[in-house]
N, C-alpha and C positions, 0 to 999 in steps of 0.2 A: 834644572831650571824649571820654575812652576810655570806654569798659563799666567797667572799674575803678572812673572817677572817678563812676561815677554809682552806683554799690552801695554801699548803706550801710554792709555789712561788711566795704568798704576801710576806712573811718575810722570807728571802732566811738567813738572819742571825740567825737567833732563835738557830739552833743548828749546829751553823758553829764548835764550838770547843765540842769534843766527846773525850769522855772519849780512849784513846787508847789500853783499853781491845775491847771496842766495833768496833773498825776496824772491816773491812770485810777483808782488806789487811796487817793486825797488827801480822801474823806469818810470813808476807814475810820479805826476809833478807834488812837490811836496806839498804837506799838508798844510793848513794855514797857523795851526800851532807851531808847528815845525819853526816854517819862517818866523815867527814872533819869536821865539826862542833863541833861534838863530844869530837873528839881530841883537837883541840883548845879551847876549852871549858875544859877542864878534864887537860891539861897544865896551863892554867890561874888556874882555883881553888886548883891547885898544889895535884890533886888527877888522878892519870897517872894510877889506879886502874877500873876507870868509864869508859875508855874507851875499848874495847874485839870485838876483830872482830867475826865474826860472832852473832850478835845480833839483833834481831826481829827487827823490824820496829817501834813496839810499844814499845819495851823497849829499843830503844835507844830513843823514842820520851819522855818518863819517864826519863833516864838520864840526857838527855838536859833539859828540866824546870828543875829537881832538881839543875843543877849545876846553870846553870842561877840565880835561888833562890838564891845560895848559895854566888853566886857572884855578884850579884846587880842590 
């Protein structure tokens, strides 16, 4: 294995997408994209229940892929 392969700033993408328990910033309150997103998201999947103000960063980043899922 070269020095290369071992520097994370060879492959900046490896672990671009983290699990959003693992945030370091995943208890801050979401961001105000987030929320906008959210809500238009939780109106199209006609579930108006997914979206709650005041919710973590990380679990609104968990609601948004669920509804995305959900809706295509």
């Amino acid at each position: 294995m070269s020095v290369d392969d071992q520097n994370p700033k060879a492959h900046p993408t490896d672990n671009a997408e983290k699990d959003p328990d693992d945030w370091t910033s995943g208890d801050d309150p979401m961001t105000g994209a987030q929320a906008s997103y959210l809500k238009t998201l939780s109106e199209q999947a006609d579930q108006p229940d997914a979206f709650e103000d005041g919710l973590s960063k990380a679990e609104a980043s968990k609601r948004i892929d669920a509804l995305k899922a959900k809706i295509g």
